[in-house]
PDB file of N, CA, C and O in Angstrom:
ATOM      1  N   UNK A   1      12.212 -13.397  26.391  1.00  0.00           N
ATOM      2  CA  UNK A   1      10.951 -13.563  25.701  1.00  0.00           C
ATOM      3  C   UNK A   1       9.802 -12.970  26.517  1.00  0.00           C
ATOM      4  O   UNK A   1       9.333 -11.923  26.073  1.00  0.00           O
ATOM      5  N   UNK A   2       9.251 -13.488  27.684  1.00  0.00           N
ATOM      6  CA  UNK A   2       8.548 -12.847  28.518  1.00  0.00           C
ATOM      7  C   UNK A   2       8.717 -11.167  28.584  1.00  0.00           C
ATOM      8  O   UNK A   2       7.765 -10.411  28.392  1.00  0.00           O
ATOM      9  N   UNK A   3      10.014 -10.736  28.872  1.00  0.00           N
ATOM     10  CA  UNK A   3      10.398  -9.151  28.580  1.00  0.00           C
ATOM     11  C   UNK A   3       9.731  -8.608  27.469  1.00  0.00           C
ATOM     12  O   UNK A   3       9.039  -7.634  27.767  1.00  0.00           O
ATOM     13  N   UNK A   4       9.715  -8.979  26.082  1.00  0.00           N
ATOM     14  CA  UNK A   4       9.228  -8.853  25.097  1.00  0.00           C
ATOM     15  C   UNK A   4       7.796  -8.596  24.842  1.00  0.00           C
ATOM     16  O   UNK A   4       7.255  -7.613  24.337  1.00  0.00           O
ATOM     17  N   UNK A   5       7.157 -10.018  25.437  1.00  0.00           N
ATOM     18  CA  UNK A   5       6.044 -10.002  26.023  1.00  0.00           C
ATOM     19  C   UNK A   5       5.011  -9.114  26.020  1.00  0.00           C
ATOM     20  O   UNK A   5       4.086  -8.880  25.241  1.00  0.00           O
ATOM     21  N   UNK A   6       5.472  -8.551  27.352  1.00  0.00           N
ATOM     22  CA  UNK A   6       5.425  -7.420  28.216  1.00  0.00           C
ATOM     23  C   UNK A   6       5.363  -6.270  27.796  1.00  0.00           C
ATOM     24  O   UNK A   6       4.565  -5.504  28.335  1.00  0.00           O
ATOM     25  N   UNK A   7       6.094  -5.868  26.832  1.00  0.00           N
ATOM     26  CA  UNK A   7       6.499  -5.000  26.165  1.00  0.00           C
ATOM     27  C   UNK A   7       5.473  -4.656  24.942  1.00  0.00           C
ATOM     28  O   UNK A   7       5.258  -3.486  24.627  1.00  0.00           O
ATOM     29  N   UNK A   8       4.959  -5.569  24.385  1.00  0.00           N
ATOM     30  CA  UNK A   8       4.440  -5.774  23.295  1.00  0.00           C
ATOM     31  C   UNK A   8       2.981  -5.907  23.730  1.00  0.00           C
ATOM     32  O   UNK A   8       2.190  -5.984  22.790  1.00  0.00           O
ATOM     33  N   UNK A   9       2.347  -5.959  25.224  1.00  0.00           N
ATOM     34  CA  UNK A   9       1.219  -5.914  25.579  1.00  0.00           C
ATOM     35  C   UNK A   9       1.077  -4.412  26.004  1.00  0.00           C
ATOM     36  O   UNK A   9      -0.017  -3.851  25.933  1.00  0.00           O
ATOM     37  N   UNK A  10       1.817  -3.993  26.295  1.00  0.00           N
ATOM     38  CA  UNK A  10       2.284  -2.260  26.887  1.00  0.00           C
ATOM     39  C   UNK A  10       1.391  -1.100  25.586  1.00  0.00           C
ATOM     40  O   UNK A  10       0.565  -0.187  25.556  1.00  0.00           O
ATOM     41  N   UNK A  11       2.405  -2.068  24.504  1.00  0.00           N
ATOM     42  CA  UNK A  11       2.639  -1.083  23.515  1.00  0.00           C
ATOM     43  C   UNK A  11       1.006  -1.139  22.881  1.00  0.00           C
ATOM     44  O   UNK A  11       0.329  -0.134  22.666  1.00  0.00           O
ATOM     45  N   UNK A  12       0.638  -2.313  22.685  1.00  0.00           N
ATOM     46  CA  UNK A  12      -1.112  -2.849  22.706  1.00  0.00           C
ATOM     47  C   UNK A  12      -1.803  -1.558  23.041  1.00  0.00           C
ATOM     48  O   UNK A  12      -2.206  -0.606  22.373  1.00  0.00           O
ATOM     49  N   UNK A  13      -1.792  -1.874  24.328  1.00  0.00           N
ATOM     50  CA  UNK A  13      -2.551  -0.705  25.356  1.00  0.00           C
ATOM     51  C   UNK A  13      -2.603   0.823  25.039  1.00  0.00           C
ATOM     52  O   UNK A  13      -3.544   1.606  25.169  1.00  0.00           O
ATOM     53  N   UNK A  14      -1.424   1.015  24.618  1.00  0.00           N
ATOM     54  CA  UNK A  14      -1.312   2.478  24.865  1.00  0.00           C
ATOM     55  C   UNK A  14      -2.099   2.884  23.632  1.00  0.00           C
ATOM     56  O   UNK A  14      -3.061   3.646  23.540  1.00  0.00           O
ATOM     57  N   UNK A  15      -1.181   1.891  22.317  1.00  0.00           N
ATOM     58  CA  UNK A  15      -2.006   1.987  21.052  1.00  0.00           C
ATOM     59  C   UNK A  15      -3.855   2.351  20.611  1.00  0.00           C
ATOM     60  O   UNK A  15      -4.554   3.106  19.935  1.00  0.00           O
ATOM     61  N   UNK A  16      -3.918   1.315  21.462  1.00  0.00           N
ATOM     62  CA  UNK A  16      -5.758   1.488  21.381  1.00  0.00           C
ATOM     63  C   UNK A  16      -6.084   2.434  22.098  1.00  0.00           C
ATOM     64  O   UNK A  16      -7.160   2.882  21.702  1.00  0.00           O
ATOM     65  N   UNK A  17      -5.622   3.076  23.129  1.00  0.00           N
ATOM     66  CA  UNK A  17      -6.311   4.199  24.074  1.00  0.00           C
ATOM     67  C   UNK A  17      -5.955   5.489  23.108  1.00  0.00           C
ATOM     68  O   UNK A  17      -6.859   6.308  22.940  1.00  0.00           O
ATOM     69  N   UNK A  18      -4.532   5.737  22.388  1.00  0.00           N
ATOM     70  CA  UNK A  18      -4.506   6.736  21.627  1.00  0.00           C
ATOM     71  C   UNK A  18      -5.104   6.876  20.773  1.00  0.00           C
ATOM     72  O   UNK A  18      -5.188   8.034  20.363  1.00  0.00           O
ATOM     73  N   UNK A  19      -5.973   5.613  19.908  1.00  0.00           N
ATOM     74  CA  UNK A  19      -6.630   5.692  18.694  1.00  0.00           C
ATOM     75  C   UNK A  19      -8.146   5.731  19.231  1.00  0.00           C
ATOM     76  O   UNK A  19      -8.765   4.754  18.810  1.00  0.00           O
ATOM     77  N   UNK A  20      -8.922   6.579  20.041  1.00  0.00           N
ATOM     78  CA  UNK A  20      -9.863   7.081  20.224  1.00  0.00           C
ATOM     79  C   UNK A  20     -10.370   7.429  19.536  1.00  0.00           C
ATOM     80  O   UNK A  20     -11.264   6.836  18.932  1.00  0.00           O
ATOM     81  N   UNK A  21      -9.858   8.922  19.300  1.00  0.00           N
ATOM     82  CA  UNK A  21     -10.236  10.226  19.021  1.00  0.00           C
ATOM     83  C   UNK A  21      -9.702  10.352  17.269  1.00  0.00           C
ATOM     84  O   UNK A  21      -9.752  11.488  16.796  1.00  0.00           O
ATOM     85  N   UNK A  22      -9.178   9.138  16.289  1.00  0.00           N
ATOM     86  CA  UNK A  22      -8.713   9.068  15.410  1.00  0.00           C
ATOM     87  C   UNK A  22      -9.824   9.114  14.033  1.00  0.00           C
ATOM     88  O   UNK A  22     -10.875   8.472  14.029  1.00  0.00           O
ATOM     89  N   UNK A  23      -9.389   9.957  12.941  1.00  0.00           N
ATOM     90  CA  UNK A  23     -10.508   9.874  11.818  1.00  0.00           C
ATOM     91  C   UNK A  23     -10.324   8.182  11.657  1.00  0.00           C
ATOM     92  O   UNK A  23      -9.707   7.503  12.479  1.00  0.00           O
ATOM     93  N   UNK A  24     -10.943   7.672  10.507  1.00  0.00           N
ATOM     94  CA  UNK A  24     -10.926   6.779   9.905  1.00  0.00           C
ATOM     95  C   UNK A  24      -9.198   6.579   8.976  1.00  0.00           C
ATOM     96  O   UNK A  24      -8.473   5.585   9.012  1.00  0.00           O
ATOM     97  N   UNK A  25      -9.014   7.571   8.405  1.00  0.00           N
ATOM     98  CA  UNK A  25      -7.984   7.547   7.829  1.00  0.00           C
ATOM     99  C   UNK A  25      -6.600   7.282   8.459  1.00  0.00           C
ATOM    100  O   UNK A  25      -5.707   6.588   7.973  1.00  0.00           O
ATOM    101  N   UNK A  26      -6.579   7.975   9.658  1.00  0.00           N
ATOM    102  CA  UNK A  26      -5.394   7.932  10.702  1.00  0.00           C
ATOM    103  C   UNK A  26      -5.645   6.306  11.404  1.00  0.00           C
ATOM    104  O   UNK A  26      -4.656   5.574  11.465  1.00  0.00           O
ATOM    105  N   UNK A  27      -6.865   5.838  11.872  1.00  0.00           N
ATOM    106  CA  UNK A  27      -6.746   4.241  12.571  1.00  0.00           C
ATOM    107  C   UNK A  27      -6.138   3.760  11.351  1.00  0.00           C
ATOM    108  O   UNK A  27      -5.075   3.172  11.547  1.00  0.00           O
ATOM    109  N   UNK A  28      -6.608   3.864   9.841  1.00  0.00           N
ATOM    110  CA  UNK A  28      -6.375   3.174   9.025  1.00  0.00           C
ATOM    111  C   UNK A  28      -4.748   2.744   8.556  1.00  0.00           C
ATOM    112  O   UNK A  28      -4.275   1.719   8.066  1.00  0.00           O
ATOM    113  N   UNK A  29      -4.242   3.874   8.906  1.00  0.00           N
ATOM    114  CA  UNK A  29      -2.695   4.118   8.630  1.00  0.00           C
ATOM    115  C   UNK A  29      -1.916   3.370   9.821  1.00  0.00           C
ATOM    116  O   UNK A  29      -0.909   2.665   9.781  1.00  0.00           O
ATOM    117  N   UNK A  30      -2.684   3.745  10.832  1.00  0.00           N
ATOM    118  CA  UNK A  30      -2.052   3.261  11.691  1.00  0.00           C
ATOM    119  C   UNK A  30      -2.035   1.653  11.836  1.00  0.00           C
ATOM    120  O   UNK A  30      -1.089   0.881  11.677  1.00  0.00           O
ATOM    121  N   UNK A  31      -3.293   1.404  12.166  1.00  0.00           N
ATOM    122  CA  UNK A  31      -3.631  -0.053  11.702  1.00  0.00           C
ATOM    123  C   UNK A  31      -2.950  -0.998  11.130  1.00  0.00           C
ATOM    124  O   UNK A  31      -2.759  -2.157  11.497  1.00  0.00           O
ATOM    125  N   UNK A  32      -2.381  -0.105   9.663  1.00  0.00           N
ATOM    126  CA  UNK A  32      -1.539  -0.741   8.442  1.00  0.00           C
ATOM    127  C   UNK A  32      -0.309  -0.859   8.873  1.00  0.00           C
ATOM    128  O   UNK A  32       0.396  -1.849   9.068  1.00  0.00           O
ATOM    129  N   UNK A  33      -0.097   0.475   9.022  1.00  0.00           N
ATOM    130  CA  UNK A  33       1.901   0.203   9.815  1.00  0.00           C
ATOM    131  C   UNK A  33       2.063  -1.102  10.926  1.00  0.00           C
ATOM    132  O   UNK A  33       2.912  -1.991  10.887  1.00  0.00           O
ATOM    133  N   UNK A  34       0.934  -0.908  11.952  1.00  0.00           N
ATOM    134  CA  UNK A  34       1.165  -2.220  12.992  1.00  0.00           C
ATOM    135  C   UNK A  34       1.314  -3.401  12.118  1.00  0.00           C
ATOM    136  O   UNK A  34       2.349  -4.061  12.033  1.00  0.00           O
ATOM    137  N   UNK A  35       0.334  -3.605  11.541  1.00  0.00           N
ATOM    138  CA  UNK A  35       0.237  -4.891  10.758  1.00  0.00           C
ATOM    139  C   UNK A  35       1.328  -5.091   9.815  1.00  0.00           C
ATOM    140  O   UNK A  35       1.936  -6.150   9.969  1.00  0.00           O
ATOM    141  N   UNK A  36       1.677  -4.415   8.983  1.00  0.00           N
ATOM    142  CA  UNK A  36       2.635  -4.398   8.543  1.00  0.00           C
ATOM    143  C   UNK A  36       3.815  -4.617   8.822  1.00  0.00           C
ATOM    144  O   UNK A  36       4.421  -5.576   8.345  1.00  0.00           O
ATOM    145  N   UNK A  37       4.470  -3.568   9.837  1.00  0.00           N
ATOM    146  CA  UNK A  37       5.666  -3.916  10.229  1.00  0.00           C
ATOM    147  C   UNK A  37       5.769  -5.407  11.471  1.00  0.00           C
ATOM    148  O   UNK A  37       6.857  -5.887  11.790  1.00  0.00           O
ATOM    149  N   UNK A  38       4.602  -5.861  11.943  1.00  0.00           N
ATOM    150  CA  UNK A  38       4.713  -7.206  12.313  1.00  0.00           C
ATOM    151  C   UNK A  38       4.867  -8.310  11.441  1.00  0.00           C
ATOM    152  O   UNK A  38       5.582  -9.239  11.817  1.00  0.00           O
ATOM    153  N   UNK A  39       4.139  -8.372   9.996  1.00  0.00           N
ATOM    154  CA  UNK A  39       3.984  -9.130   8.893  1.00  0.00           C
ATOM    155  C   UNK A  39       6.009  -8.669   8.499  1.00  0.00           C
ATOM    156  O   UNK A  39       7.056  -9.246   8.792  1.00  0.00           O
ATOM    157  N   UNK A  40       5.852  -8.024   8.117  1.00  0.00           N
ATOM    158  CA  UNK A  40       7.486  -7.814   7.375  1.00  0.00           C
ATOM    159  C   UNK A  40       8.212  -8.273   8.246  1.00  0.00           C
ATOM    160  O   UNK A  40       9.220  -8.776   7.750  1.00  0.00           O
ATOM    161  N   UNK A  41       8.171  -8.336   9.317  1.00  0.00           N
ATOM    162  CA  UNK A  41       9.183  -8.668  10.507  1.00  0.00           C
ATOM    163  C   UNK A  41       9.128 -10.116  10.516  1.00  0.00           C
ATOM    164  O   UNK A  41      10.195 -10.720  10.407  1.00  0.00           O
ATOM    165  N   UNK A  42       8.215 -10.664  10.610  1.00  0.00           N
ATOM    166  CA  UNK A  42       7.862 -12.165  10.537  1.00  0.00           C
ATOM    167  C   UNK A  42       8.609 -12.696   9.167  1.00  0.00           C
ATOM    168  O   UNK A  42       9.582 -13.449   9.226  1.00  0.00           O
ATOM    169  N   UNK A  43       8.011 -12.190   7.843  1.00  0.00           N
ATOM    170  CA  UNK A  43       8.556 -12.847   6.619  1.00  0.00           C
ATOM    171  C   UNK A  43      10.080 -12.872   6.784  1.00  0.00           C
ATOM    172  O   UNK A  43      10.739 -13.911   6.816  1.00  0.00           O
ATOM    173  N   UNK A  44      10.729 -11.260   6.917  1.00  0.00           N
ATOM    174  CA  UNK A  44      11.923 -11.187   6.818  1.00  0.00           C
ATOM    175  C   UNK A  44      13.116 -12.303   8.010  1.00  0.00           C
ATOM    176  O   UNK A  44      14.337 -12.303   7.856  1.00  0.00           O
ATOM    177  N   UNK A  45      12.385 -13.155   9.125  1.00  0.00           N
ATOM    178  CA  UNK A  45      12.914 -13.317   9.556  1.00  0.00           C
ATOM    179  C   UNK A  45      13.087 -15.256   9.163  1.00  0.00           C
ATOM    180  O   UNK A  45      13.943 -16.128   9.305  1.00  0.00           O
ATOM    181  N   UNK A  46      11.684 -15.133   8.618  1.00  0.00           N
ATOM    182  CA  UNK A  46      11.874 -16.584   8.199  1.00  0.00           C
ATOM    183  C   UNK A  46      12.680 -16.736   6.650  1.00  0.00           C
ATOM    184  O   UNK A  46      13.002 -17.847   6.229  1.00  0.00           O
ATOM    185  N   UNK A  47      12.887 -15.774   6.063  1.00  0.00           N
ATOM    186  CA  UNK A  47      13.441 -15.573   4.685  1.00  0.00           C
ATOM    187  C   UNK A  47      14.597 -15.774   5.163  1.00  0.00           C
ATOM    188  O   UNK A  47      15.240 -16.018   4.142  1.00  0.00           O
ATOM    189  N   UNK A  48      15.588 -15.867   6.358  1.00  0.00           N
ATOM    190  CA  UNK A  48      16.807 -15.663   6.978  1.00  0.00           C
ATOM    191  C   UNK A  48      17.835 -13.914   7.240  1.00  0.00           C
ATOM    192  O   UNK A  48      18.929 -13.593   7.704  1.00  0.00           O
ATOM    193  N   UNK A  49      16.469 -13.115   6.515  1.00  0.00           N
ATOM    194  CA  UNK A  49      16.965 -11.546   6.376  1.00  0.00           C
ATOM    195  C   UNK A  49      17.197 -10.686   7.685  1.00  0.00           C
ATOM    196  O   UNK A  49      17.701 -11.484   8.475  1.00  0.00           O
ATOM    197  N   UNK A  50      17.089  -9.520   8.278  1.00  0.00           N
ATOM    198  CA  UNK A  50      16.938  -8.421   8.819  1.00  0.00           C
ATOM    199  C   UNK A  50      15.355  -8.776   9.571  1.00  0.00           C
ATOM    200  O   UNK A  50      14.482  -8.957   8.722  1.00  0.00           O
ATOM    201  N   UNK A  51      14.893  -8.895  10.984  1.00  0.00           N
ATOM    202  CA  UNK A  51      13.501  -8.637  11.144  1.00  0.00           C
ATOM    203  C   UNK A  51      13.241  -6.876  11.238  1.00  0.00           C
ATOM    204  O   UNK A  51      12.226  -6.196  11.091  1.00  0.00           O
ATOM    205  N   UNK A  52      14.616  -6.542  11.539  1.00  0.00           N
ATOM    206  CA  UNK A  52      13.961  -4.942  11.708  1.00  0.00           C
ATOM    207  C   UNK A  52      13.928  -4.750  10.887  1.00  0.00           C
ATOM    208  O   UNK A  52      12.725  -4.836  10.642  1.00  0.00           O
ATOM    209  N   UNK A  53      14.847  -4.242   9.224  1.00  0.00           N
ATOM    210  CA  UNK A  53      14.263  -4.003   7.806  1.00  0.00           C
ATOM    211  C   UNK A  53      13.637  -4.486   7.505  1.00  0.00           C
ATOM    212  O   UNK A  53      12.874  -3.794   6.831  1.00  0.00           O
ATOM    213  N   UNK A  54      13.251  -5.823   7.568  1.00  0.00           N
ATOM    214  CA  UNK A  54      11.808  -6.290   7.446  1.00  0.00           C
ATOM    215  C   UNK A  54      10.655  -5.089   7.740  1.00  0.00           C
ATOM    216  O   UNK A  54      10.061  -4.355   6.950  1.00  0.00           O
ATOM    217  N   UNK A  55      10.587  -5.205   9.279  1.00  0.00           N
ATOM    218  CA  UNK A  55       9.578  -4.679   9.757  1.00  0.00           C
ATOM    219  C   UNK A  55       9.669  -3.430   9.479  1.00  0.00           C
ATOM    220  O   UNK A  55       8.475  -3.134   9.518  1.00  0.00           O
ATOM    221  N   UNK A  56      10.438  -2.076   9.118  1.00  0.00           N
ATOM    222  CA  UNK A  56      10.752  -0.646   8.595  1.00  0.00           C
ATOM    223  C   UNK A  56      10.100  -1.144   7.167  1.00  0.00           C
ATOM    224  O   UNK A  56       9.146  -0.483   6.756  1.00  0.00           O
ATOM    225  N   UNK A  57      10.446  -2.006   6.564  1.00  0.00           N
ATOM    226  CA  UNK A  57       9.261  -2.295   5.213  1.00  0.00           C
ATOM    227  C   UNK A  57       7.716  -2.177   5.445  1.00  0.00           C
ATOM    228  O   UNK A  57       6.791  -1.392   5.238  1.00  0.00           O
ATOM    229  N   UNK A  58       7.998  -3.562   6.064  1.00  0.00           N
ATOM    230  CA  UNK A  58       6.505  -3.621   6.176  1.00  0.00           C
ATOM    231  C   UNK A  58       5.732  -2.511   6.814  1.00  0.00           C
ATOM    232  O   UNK A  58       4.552  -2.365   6.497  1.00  0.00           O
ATOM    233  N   UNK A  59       6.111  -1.976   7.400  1.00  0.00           N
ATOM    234  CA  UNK A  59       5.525  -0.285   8.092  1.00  0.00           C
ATOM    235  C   UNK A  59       4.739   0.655   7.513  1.00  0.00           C
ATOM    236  O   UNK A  59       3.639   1.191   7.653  1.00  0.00           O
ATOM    237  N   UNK A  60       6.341   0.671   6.339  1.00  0.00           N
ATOM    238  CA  UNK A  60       5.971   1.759   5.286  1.00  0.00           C
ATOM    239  C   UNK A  60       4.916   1.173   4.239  1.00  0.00           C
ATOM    240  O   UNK A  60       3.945   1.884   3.981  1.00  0.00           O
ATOM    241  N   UNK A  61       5.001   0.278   3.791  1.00  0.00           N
ATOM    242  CA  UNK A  61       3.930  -0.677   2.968  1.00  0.00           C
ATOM    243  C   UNK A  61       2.753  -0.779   3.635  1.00  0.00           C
ATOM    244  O   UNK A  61       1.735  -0.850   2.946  1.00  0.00           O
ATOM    245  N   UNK A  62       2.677  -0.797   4.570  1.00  0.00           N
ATOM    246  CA  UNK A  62       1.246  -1.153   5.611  1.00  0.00           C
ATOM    247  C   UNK A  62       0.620   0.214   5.906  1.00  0.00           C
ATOM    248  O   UNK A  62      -0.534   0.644   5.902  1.00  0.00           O
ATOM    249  N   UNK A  63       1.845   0.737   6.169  1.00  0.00           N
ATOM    250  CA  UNK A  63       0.763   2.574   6.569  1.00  0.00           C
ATOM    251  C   UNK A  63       0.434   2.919   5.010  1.00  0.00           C
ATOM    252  O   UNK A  63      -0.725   3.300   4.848  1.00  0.00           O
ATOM    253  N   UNK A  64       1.113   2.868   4.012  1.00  0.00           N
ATOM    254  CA  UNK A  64       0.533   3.543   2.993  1.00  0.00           C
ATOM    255  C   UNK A  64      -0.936   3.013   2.205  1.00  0.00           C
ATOM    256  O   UNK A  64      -1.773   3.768   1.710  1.00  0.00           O
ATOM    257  N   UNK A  65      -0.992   1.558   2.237  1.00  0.00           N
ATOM    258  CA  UNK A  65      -2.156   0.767   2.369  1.00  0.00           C
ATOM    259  C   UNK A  65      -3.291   0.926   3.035  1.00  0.00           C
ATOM    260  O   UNK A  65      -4.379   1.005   2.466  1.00  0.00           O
ATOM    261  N   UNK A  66      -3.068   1.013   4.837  1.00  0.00           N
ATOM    262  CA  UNK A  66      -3.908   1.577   5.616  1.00  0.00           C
ATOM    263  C   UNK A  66      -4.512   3.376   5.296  1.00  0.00           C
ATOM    264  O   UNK A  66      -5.661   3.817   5.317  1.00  0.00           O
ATOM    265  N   UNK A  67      -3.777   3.765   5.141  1.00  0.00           N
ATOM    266  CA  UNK A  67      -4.282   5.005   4.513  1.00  0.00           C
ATOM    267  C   UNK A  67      -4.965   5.361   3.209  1.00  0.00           C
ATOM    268  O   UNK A  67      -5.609   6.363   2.899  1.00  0.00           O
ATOM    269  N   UNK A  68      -4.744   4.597   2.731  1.00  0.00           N
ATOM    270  CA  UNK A  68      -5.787   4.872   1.188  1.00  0.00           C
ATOM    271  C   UNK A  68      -7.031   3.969   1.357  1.00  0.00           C
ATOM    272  O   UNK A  68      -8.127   4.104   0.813  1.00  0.00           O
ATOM    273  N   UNK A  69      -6.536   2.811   2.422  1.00  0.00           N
ATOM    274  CA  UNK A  69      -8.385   2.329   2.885  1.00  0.00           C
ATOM    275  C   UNK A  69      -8.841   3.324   3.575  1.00  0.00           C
ATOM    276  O   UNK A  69      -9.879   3.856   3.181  1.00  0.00           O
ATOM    277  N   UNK A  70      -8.256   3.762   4.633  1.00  0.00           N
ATOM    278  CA  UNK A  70      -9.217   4.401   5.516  1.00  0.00           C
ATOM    279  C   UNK A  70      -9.786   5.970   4.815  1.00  0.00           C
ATOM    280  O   UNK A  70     -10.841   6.494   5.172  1.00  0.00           O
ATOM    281  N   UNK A  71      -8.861   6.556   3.775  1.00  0.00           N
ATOM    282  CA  UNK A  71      -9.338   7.012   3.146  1.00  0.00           C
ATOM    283  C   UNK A  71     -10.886   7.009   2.438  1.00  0.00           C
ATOM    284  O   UNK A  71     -11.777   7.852   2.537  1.00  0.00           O
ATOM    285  N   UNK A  72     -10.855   5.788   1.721  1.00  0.00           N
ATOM    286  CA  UNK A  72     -12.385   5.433   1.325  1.00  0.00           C
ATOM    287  C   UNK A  72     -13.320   5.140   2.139  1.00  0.00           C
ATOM    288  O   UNK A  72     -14.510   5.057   1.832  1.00  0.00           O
ATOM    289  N   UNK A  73     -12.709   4.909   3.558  1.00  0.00           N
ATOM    290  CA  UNK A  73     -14.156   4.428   4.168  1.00  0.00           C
ATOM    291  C   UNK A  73     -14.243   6.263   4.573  1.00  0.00           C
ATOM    292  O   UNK A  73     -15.364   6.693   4.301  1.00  0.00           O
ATOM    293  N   UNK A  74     -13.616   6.980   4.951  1.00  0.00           N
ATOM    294  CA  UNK A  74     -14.258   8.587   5.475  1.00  0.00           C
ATOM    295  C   UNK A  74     -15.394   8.896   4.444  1.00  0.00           C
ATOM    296  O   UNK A  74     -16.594   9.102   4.624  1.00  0.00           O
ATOM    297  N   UNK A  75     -14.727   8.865   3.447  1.00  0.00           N
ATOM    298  CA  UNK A  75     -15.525   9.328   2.153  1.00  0.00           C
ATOM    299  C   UNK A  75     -17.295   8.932   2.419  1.00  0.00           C
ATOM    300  O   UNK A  75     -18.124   9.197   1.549  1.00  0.00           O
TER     301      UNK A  75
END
């Protein structure tokens, strides 16, 4: 768990330093996939399912979401 942790504070970090230089549309996508594939991962695991197909759902559901917001806010 701690390993995990760790891992998941890493991935934090790197995340926000790469999303600098990002339009609106790209944080937005991106944004969505994180959220997403954490949300899908969570449901799917309390549903008794897959957390990784979960979370490969929620990804794809979340980036495509995040992208048609961040879409409107460029605009």
């Amino acid at each position: 768990m701690k390993r995990m942790l760790t891992i998941a504070v890493i991935a934090t970090f790197v995340g926000v330093i790469g999303c600098t230089n990002m339009t609106p549309q790209q944080q937005g996508t991106a944004s969505g996939a994180a959220i997403g594939a954490v949300a899908g991962a969570g449901i799917a695991a309390v549903a008794g399912g897959s957390a990784w197909t979960g979370a490969a759902v929620g990804a794809v559901a979340g980036g495509i979401v995040g992208n048609i917001k961040g879409s409107k806010q460029q605009q």
